[in-house]
C-alpha positions in Angstrom: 0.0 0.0 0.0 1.2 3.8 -0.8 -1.2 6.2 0.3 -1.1 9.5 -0.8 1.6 11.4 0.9 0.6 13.2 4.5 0.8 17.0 5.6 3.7 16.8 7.7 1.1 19.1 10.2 -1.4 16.3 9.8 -3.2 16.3 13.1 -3.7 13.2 15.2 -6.7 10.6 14.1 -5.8 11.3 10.1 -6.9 9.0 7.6 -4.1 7.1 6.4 -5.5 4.1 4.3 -8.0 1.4 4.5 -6.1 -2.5 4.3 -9.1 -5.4 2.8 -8.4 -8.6 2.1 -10.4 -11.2 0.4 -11.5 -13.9 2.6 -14.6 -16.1 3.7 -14.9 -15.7 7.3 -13.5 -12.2 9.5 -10.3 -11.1 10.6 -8.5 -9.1 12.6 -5.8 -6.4 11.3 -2.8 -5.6 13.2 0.9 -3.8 12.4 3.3 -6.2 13.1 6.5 -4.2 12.6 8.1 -1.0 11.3 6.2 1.5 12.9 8.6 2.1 15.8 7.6 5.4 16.8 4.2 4.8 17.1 3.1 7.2 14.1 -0.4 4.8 12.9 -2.7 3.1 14.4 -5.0 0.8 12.9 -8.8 -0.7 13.8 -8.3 -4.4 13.9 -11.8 -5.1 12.6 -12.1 -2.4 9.7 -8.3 -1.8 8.7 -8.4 1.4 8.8 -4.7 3.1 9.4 -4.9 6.9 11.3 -2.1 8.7 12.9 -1.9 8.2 16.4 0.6 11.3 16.8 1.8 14.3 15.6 4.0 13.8 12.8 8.0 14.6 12.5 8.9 14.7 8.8 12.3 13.8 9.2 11.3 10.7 10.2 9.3 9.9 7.1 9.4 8.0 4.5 8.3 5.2 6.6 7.5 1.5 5.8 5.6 -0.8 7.9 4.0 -4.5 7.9 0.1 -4.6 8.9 -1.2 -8.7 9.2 -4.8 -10.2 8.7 -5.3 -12.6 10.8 -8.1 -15.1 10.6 -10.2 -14.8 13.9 -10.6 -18.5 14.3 -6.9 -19.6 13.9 -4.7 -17.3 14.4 -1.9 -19.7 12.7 -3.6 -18.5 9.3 -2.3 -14.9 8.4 -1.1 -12.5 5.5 0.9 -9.7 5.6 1.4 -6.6 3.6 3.9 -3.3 3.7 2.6 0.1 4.1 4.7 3.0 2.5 4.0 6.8 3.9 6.0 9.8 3.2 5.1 13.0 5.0 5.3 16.2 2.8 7.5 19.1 4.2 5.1 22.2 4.6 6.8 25.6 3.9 7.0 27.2 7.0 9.3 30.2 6.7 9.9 33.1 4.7 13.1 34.1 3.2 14.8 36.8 5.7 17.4 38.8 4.9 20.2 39.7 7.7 19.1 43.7 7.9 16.1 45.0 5.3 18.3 48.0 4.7 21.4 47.8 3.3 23.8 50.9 1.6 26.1 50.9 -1.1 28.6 53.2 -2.5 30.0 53.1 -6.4 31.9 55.2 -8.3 31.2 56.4 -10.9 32.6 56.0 -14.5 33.2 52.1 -13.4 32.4 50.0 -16.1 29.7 47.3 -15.1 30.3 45.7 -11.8 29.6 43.5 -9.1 28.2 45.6 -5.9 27.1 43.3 -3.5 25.9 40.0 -2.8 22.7 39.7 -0.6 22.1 36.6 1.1 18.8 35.5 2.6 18.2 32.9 5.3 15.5 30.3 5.3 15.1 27.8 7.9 12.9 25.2 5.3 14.9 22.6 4.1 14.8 20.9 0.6 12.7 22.8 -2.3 11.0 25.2 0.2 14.5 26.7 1.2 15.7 26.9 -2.3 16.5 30.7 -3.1 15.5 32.8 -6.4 16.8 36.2 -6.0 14.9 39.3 -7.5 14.3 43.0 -8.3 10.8 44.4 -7.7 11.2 48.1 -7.6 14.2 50.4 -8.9 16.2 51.1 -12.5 17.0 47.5 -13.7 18.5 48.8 -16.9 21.3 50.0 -14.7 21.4 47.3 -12.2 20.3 43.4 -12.6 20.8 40.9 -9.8 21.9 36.9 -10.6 18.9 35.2 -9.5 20.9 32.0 -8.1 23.8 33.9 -6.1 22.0 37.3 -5.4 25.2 39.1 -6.3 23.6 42.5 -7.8 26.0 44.1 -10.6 25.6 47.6 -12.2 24.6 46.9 -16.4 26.3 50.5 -17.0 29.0 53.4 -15.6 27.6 56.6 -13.7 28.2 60.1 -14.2 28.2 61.7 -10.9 27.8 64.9 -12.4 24.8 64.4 -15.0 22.9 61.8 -13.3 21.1 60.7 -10.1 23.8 60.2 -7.2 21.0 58.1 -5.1 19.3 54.6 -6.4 16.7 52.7 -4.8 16.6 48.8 -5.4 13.9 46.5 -3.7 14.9 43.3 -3.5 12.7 40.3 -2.9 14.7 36.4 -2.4 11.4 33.7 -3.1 11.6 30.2 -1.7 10.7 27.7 -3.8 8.0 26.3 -1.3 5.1 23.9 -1.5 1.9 24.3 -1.4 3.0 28.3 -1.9 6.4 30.3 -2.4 7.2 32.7 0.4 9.2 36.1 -0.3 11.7 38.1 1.9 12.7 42.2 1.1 15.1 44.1 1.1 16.1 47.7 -0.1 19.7 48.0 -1.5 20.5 51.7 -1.0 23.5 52.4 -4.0 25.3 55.8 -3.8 27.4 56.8 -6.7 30.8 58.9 -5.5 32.5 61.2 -7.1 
């Protein structure tokens, strides 16, 4: 049996799956092994498999062994596996180490590297998986790699002829299940003379 996988915040008393076997007279289910934490329980006249606890998902996949056994000779039995995996909710935002952050540049540099932000997220696996982004500010002067979050100027400044002061909001997105979660940040760049 696989069941379809379980919210790893799955509450207590969850439907799991339903074991049935063919037979003529009744029998009674049981798990035999596997299930060391206690995680399922099942009702030995229906087969019916719940959670009995609160699940932890780095415990999951697990595999156990449920048993029909006939209720008139218990020497007659048959056995088969049960394979759960809990899905790993995404819990946390990205957060970035301050939400302000200031830059200087100078100008008539060609195109450069300014800075490399770096978000935390405490998910593990695809939901703390980092894109990095810009959602406000002049991205035909500045463009950020969207793996590393390094932010590079596309162009040179002229501290006499242009803007000295550049606002960048910068958002890092998770790659989370069931949704993607963002974190900000505004990148403050002045241009020196």
């Amino acid at each position: 049996y696989q069941p379809a996988p379980l919210s790893e915040k799955a509450l207590p008393d969850t439907f799991v799956v339903q074991i049935s076997v063919f037979y003529k007279v009744p029998v009674t289910y049981s798990i035999v092994s596997g299930d060391a934490k206690g995680y399922f329980v099942i009702d030995s006249s229906t087969g019916v498999i719940r959670t009995g606890r609160k699940l932890t998902v780095e415990d999951f996949p697990v595999d156990f062994d449920v048993r029909a056994t006939d209720s008139t000779d218990a020497s007659i039995f048959s056995e088969a596996s049960v394979h759960v995996e809990v899905v790993d909710e995404n819990d946390f935002p990205p957060v970035f180490p301050s939400s302000l952050l200031e830059q200087r540049l100078e100008e008539n540099l060609p195109a450069t590297q300014i800075v490399q932000l770096k978000a935390q997220d405490n998910d593990t696996g695809r939901n703390g998986v980092l894109t990095y982004g810009v959602v406000s500010g002049d991205t035909l002067k500045f463009r950020i790699d969207e793996g590393t979050g390094i932010l590079y100027s596309t162009a040179s400044f002229d501290y006499e002829e242009e803007p000295t002061e550049y606002q960048l909001v910068i958002y890092a997105e998770d790659d989370g299940i069931p949704e993607k979660k963002r974190g900000y940040c505004t990148v403050v760049v002045r241009i020196t003379d």
